[in-house]
C-alpha positions as CSV (number, residue, x, y, z in Angstrom):
1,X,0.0,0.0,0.0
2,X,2.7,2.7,1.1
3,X,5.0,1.0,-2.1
4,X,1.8,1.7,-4.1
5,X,1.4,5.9,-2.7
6,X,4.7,6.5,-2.6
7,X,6.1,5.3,-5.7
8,X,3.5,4.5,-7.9
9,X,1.7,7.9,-7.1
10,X,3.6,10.2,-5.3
11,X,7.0,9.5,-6.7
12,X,5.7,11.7,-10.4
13,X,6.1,14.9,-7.6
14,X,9.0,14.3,-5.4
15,X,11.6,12.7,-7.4
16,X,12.9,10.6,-4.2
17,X,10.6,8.5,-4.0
18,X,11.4,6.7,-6.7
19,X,14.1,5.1,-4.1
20,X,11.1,2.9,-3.0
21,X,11.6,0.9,-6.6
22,X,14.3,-1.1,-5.0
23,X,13.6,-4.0,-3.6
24,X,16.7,-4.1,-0.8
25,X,15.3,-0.6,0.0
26,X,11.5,-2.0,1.2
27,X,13.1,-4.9,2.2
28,X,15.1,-3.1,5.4
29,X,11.6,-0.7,5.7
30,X,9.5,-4.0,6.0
31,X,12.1,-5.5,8.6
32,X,11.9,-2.3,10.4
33,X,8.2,-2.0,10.6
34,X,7.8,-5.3,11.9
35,X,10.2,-5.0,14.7
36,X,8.8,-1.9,15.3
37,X,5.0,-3.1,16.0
38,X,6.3,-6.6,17.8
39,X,8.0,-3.4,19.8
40,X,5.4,-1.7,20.6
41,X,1.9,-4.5,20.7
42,X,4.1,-6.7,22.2
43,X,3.6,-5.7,26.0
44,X,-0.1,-5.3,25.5
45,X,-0.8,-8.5,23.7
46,X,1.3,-9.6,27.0
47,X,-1.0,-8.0,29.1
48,X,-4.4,-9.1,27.4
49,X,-3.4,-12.6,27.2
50,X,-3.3,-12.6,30.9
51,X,-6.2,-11.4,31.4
52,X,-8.1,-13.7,29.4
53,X,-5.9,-16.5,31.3
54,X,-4.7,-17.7,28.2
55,X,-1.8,-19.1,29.5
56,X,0.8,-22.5,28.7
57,X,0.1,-25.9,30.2
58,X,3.3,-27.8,30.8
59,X,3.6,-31.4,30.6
60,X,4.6,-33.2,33.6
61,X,7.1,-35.8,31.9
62,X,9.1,-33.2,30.7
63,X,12.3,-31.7,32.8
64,X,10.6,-31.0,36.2
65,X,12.0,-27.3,35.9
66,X,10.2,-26.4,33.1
67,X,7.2,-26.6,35.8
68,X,7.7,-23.1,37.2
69,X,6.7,-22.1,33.6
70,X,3.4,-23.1,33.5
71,X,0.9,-19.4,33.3
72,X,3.0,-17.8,30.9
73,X,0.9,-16.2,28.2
74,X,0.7,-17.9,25.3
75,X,-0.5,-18.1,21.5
76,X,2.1,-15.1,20.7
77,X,2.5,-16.3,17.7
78,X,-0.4,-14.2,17.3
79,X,1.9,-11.1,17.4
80,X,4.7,-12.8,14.7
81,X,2.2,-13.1,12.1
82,X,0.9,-9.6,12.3
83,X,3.7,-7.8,12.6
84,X,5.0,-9.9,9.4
85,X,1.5,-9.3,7.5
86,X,1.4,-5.5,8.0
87,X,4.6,-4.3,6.5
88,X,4.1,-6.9,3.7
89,X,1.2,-5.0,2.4
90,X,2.7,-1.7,3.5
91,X,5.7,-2.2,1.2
92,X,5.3,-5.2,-1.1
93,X,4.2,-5.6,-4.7
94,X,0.8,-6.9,-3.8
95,X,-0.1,-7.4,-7.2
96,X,3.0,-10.6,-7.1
97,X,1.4,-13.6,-6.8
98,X,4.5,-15.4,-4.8
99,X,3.8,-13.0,-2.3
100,X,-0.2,-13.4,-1.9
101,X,0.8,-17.4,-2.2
102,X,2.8,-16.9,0.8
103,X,0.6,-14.8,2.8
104,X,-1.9,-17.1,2.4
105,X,0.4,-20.0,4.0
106,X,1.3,-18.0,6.9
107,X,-2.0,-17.1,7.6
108,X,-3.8,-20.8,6.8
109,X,-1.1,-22.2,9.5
110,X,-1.6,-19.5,11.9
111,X,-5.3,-20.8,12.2
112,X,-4.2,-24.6,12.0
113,X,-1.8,-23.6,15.5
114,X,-4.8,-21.1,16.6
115,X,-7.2,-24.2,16.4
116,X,-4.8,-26.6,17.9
117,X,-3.8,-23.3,20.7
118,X,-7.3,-23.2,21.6
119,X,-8.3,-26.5,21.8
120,X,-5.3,-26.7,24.6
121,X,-6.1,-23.7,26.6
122,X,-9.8,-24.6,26.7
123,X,-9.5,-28.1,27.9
124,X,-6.7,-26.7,30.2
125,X,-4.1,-29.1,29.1
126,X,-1.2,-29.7,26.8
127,X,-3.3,-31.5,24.4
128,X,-4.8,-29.8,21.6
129,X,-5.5,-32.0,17.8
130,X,-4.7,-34.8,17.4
131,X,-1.1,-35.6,15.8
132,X,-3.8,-37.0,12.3
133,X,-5.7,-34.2,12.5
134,X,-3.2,-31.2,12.5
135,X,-1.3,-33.4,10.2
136,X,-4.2,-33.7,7.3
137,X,-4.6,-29.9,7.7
138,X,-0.8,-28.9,7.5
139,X,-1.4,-31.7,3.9
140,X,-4.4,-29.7,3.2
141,X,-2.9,-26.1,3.4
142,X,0.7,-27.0,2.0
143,X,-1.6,-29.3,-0.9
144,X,-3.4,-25.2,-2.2
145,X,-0.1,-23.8,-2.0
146,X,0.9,-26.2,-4.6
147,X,-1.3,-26.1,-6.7
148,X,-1.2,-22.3,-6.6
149,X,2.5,-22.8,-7.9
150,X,1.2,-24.9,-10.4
151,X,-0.9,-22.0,-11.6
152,X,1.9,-20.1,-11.9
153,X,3.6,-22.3,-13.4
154,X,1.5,-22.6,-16.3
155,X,2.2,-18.8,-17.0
156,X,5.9,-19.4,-17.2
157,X,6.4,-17.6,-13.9
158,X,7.7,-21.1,-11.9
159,X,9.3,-24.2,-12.8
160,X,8.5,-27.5,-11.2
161,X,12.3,-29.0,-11.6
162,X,13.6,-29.8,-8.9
163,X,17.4,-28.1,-8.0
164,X,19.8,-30.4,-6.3
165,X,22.9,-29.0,-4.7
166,X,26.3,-29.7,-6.4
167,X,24.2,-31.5,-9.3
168,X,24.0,-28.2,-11.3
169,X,22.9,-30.4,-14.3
170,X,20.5,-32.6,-12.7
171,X,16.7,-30.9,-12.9
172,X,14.4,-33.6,-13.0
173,X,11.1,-32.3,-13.4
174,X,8.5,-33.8,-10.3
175,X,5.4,-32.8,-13.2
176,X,4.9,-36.3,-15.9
177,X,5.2,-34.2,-19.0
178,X,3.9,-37.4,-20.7
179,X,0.9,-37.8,-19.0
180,X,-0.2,-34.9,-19.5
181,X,-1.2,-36.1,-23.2
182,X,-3.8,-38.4,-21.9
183,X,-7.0,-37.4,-21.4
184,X,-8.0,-39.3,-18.6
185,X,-4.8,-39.5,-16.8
186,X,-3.9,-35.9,-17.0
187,X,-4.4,-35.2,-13.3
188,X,-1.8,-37.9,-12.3
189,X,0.5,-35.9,-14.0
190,X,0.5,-32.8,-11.2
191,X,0.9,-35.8,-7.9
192,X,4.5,-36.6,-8.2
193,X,5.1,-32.2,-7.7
194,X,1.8,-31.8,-5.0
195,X,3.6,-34.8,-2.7
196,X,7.2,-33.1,-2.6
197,X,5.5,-29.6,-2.0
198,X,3.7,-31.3,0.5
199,X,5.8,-33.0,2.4
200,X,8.0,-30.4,2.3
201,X,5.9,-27.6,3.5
202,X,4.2,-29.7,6.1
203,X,7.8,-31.4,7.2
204,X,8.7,-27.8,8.3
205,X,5.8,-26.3,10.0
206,X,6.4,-29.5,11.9
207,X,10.2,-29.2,12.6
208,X,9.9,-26.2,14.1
209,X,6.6,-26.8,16.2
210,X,8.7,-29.7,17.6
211,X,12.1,-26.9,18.0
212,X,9.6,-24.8,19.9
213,X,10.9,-26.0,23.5
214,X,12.8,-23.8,24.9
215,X,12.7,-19.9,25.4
216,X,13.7,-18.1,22.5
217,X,15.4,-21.9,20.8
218,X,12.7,-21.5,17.8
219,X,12.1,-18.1,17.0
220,X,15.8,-17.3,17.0
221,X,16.9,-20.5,14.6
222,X,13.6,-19.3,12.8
223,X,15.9,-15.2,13.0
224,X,18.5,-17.0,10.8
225,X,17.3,-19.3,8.5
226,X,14.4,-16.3,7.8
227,X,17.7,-14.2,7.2
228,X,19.6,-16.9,4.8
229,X,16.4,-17.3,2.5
230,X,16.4,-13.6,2.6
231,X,19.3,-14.1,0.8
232,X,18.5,-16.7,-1.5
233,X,15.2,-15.3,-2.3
234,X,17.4,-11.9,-3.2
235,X,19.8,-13.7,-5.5
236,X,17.0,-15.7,-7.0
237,X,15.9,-12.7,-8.3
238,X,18.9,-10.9,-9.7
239,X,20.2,-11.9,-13.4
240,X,23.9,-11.6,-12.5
241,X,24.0,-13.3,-9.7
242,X,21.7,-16.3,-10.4
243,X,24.0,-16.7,-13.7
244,X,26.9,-16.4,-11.5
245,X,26.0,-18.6,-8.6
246,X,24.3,-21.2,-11.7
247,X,21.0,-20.9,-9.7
248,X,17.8,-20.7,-11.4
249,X,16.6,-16.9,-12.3
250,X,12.8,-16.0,-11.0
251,X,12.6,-12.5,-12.2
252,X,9.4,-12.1,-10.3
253,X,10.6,-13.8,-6.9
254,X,12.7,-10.7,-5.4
255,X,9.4,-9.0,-4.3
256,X,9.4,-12.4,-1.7
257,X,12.5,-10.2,-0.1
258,X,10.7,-7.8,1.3
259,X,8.3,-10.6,2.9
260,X,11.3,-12.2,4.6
261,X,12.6,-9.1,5.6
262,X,9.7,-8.5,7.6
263,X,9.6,-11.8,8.7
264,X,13.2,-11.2,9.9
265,X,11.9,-8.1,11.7
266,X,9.0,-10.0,13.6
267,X,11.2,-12.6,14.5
268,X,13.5,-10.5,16.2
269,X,11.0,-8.6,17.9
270,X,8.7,-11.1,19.0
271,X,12.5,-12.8,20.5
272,X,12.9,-9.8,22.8
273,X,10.2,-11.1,24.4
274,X,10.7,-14.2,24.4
275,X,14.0,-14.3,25.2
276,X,14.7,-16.8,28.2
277,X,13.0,-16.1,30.8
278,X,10.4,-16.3,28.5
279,X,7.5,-13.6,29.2
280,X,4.8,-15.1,26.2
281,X,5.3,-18.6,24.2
282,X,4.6,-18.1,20.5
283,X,2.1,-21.2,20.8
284,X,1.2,-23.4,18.2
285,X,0.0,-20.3,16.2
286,X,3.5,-19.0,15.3
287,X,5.5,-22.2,15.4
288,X,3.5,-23.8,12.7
289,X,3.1,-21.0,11.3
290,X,7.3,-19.9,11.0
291,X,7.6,-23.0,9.4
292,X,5.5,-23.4,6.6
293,X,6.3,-20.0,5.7
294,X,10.0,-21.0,5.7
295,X,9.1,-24.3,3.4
296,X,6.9,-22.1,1.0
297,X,9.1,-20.0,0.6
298,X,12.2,-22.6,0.1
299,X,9.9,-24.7,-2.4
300,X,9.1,-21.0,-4.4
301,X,12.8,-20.1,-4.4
302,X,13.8,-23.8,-5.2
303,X,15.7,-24.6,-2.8
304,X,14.2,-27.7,-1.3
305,X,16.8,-29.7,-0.6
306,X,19.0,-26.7,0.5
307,X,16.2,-26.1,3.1
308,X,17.7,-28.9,5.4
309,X,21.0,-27.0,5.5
310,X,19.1,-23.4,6.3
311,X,17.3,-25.1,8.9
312,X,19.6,-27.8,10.0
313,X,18.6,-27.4,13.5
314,X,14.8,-28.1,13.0
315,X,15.9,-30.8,11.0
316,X,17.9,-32.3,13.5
317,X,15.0,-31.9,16.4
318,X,12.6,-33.5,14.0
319,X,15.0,-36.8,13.2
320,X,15.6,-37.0,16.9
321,X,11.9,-37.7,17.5
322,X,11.4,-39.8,15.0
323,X,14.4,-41.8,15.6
324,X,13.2,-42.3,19.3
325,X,9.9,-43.2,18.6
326,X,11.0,-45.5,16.0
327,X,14.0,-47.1,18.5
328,X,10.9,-47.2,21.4
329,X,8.5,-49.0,19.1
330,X,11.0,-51.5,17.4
331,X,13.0,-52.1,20.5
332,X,11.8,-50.6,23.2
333,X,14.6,-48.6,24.0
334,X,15.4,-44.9,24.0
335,X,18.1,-43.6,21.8
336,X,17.5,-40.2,23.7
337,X,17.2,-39.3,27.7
338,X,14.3,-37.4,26.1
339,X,13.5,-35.9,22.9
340,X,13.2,-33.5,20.9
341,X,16.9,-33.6,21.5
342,X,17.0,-30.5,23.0
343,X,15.8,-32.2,26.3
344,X,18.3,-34.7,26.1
345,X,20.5,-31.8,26.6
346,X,18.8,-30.2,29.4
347,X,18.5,-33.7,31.3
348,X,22.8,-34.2,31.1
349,X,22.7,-31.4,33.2
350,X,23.4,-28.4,30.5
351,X,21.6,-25.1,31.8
352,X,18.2,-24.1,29.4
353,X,20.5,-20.4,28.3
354,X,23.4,-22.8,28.0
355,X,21.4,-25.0,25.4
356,X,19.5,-22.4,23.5
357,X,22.4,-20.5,22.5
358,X,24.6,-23.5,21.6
359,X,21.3,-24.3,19.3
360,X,21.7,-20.7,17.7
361,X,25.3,-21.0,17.2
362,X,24.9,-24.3,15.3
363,X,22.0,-23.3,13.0
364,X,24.3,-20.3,12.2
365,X,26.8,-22.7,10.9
366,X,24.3,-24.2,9.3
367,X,22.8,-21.4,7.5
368,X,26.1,-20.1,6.5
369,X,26.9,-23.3,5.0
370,X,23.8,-23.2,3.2
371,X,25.0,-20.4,2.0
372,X,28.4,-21.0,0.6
373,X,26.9,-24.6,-1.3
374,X,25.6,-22.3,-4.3
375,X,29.3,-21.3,-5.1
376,X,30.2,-25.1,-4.9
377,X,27.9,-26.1,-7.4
C-alpha cells in the first residue's frame, strides 16, 4: 500500500521516492516496521493474554524445571504473524502472486496452530489435535499452496524442476510431462510435484513446532534461516548473480525479499520477548506457522533440498523424534534421555540459556553453510 502511494503515485512529484523501486530498499523498511509493531503490541498482547488467562500448560514428563513455567501467556505467535503481515502489504508488490501465495500460507497455519492453541487452553491441558488431525490440515494447506504454484507455473512464472545442490545439471522435473497427453490421466501428472511440495511444506511447520521447547530456541533459529532465505530469495531474483551462482533466475521472486525481511523483523521482535526467561510462548499459532512459511518460501525459491541445510537445527529436532519413537517402538529402547533432542541436553545437566544458545550458534553454521553450497555447485 505505502510501495503503491509512494512510488507509484507520489513519486511523479518528489523525485525521491522513486528510491522505493528497490527491492533491498523495502526490504530493510518492511524489517523495520515489523520490529517496530512486535516493539510496541508486544507488552499489550502480554497483558491481554493474561487477562483472558490464556496461559501455557506444561507437561509433567518433561524436565521438572520447566514446571515453574506453566501461566505464561501464550499463542504469541499471534503477534509474529501480524507484525510480518502488515509491512508486507505496506511495502510489497501486492499485485505478485508469490507474495499473496505466501501470505496465504502464513496465515492458513496461523489458524491450524490457533485451532490446535485453543483446543489446549480450553480443555486446560497440553493437548490440543490430534497428531492425524493437524497433520491432514498442514497436507491440506501445504496441498493449495501447490497447486497455486502450479498456476503459476503454467504462466511461465515457476518451474516445477527440482534443483539439487552440487548437481548443477541434474533438474528432474516432479510434473509427468507425458501424462499430460492423456485425457483421462492428466491429473496424475500434477501428484509426483503436489507430494514433494507437501511434504515439504508440512515437514517444516512440523520441525519447528517440535524446536519450539525452549525460550527463545525457535524463534531465534527461525531469525537465521528467515535471514539466509532472505538471501536466497534476493539472489534468485537478480540476473547476475543467479547466472553467477548457476542458480535458477525467478525475475518475479525478489518482491518475496521484502516478505522475509519482515519476517526477519518480527522474528526479532517477537524474541525480545521471548528471550529466556520467557514472558509469552509463541504457541502453536506461530510455530506452525514460522515454518510453513520457511518451506513455502524454500519450495518458491527452489531450494528444497537446501532447506535442510538453512534449517539444520529443525531438522535435527525433527530426526531426533522420530528416531526415538521408531528405537521405542521397534526395540523398546530410547536412543535419547528425552526428545526432541533439545531435552536430552537439558537432562545431562546443560543449563536451558546454556542449550539455546549453543542451538543458535549451530543453525548459524548451518545457514552459513547453506550459504556458501551455491558457489560449490
Amino acid at each position: 500500500m505505502l510501495y503503491y502511494l509512494l512510488y507509484h503515485v507520489l513519486q511523479k512529484y518528489f523525485s525521491p521516492f522513486n528510491v522505493f523501486r528497490y527491492i533491498t530498499v523495502r526490504t530493510v523498511y518492511a524489517s523495520l516496521t515489523a520490529m517496530f509493531l512486535a516493539f510496541v503490541f508486544g507488552p499489550w498482547l502480554i497483558r491481554k493474554l493474561r487477562e483472558l488467562q490464556i496461559s501455557q500448560y506444561i507437561r509433567e514428563e518433561g524436565p521438572q524445571n520447566h514446571q515453574k513455567k506453566a501461566g505464561t501467556p501464550t499463542m504469541g505467535g499471534v503477534l509474529i504473524v501480524l507484525s510480518t503481515m502488515v509491512p508486507t502489504l505496506l511495502w510489497a508488490d501486492l499485485t505478485n502472486g508469490f507474495v499473496l501465495l505466501t501470505l496465504f500460507a502464513l496465515l492458513a497455519f496461523a489458524a491450524v496452530g490457533f485451532v490446535d492453541d485453543y483446543a489446549k487452553v480450553s480443555k486446560r491441558r497440553n493437548l490440543g489435535l490430534t497428531s492425524r488431525n493437524k497433520f491432514l490440515l498442514q497436507i491440506f494447506v501445504s496441498s493449495i499452496v501447490g497447486i497455486g504454484l502450479l498456476a503459476l507455473a503454467t504462466r511461465s512464472a515457476y518451474s516445477t524442476e527440482l534443483m539439487i545442490p552440487f548437481l548443477k545439471r541434474v533438474h528432474p522435473d516432479l510434473v509427468v510431462h507425458s501424462l499430460l497427453k492423456s485425457p483421462h490421466l492428466w491429473p496424475l501428472a500434477f501428484v509426483p510435484f503436489l507430494i514433494f511440495v507437501s511434504i515439504v511444506i508440512a515437514g517444516a511447520s512440523n520441525a519447528v513446532n517440535l524446536t519450539d521447547g525452549l525460550d527463545g530456541l525457535a524463534i531465534g533459529c527461525t531469525v537465521i534461516a528467515a535471514g539466509a532465505l532472505t538471501v536466497l530469495t534476493y539472489v534468485s531474483s537478480n540476473y547476475r548473480w543467479a547466472t553467477y551462482l548457476e542458480i535458477q533466475y525467478i525475475p518475479r521472486v525478489g518482491e518475496l525479499t521484502v516478505l522475509c525481511g519482515a519476517l526477519v523483523g518480527a522474528s526479532l521482535g517477537f524474541l525480545w520477548y521471548n528471550a529466556h526467561p520467557a514472558e509469552i510462548f509463541m504457541g502453536d499459532v506461530g510455530s506452525l506457522s514460522l515454518g510453513g512459511t520457511l518451506g513455502v518460501i524454500a519450495v518458491i525459491i527452489k531450494q528444497e533440498i537446501l532447506l535442510f541445510f538453512v534449517g539444520g537445527i529443525f531438522v535435527i529436532e525433527a530426526v531426533s523424534v522420530i528416531l526415538q519413537v521408531g528405537s521405542f517402538k521397534l526395540r523398546g529402547k530410547r536412543i535419547f534421555r528425552m526428545a526432541p533432542i533439545h531435552h536430552h541436553f537439558e537432562l545431562l545437566g546443560w543449563s536451558e540459556s546454556k542449550v539455546i544458545v549453543r542451538f543458535w550458534i549451530a543453525a548459524l553454521v548451518f545457514a552459513l553453510f547453506a550459504l556458501t553450497t551455491l558457489k560449490l555447485r
